[in-house]
KEKE-3310 file (N, C-alpha, C; in steps of 0.2 Angstrom, whole numbers, plus 5000, padded with zeros to 4 digits):
npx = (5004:5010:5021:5014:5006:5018:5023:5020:5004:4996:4996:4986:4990:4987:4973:4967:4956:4958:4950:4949:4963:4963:4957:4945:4932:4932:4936:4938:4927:4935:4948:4944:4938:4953:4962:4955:4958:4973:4974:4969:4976:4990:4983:4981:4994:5002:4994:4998:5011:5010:5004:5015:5023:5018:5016:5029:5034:5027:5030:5043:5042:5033:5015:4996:4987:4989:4997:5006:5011:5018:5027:5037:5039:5047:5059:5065:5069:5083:5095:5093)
npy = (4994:5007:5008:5010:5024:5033:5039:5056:5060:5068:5066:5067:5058:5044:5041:5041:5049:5063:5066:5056:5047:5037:5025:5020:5022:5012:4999:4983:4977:4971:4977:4992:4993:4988:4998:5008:5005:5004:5022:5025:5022:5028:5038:5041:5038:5049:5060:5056:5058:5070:5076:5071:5080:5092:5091:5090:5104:5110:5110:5113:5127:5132:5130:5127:5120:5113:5102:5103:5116:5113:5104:5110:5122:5112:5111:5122:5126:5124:5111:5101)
npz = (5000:5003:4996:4984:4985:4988:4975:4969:4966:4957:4945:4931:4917:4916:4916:4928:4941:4951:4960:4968:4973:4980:4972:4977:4974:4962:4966:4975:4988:4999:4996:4997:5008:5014:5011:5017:5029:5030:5028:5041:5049:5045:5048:5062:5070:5063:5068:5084:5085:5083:5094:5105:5101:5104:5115:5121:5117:5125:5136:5137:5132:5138:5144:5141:5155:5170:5176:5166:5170:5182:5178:5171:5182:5188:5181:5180:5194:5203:5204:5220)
capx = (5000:5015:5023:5008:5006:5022:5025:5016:4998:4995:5000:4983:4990:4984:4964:4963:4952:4959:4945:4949:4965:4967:4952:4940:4926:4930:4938:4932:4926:4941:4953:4941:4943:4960:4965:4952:4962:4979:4972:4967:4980:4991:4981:4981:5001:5001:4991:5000:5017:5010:5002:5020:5027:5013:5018:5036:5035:5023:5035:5050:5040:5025:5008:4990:4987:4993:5001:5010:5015:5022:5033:5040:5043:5052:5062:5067:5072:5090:5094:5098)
capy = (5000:5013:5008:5013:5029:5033:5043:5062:5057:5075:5066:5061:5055:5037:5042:5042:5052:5067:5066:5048:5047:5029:5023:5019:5022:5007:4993:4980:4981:4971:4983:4996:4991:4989:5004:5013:5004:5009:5028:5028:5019:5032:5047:5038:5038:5056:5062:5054:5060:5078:5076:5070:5086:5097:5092:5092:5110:5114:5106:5118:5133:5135:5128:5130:5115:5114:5098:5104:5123:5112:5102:5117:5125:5108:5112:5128:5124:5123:5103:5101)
capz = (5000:5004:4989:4977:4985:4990:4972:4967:4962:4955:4936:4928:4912:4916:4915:4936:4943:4956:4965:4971:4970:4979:4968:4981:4972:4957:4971:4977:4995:5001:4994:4999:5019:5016:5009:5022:5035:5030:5030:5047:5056:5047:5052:5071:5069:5061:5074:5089:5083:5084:5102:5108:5100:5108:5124:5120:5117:5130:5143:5135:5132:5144:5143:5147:5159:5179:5174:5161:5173:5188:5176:5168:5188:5190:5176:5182:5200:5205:5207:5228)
cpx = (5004:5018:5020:5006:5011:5026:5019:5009:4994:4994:4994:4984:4986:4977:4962:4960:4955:4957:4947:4954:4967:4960:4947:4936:4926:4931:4935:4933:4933:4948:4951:4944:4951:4965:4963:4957:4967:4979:4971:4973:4987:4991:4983:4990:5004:5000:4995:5007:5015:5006:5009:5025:5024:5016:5025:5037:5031:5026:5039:5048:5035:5018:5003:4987:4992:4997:5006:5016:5020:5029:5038:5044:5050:5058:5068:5071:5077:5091:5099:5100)
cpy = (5006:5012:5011:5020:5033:5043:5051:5059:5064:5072:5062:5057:5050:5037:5041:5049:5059:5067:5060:5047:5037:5024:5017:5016:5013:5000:4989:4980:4978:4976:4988:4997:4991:4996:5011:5014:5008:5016:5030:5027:5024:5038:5046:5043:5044:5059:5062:5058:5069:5079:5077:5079:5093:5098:5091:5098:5113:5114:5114:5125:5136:5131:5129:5127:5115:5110:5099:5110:5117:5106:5106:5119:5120:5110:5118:5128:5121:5116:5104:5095)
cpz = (5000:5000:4983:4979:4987:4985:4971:4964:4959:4948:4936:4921:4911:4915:4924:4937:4950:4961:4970:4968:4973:4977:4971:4980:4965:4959:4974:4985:4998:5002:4995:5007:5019:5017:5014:5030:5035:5034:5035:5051:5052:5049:5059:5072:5069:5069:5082:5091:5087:5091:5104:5107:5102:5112:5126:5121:5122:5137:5141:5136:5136:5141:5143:5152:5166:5176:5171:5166:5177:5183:5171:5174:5189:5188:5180:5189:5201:5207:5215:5229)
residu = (UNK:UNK:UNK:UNK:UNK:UNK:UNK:UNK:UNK:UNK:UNK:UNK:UNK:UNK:UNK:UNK:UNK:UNK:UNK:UNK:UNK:UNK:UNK:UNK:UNK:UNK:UNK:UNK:UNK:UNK:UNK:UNK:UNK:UNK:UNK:UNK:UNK:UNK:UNK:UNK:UNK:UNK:UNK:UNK:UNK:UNK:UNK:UNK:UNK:UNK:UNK:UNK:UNK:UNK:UNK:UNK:UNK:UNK:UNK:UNK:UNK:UNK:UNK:UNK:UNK:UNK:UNK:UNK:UNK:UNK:UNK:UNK:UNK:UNK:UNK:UNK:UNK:UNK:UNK:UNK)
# end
């Protein structure tokens, strides 16, 4: 599945459709599911990534959560 969309799909030479460009709509349901699947699991992945980086830089730079402040003061605090 990461191999076949891997490349620019912007190129209709072939007669695909833009609109669709992992051809959803002609597949059969197998390959429907599967392809749905993929999508999600790396939206999830995606997604997850950019949490961690949230609260990477919320630690670093400040945040708007208590949790998040008192680990920042920590931060800050002289090691005794």
């Amino acid at each position: 599945m990461r191999r076949r969309y891997q490349s620019d799909t912007s190129d209709t030479s072939d007669g695909s459709d833009r609109s669709d460009p992992y051809c959803i709509a002609t597949a059969s349901p197998e390959v429907t599911a599967n392809t749905l699947i993929c999508l999600i699991n790396q939206a999830s992945f995606l997604l997850g990534r950019q949490l961690q980086k949230l609260e990477q830089t919320f630690l670093e730079e400040g945040g708007f959560t208590e949790r998040l402040y008192r680990e920042r003061q920590a931060r800050r605090q002289p090691q005794r």
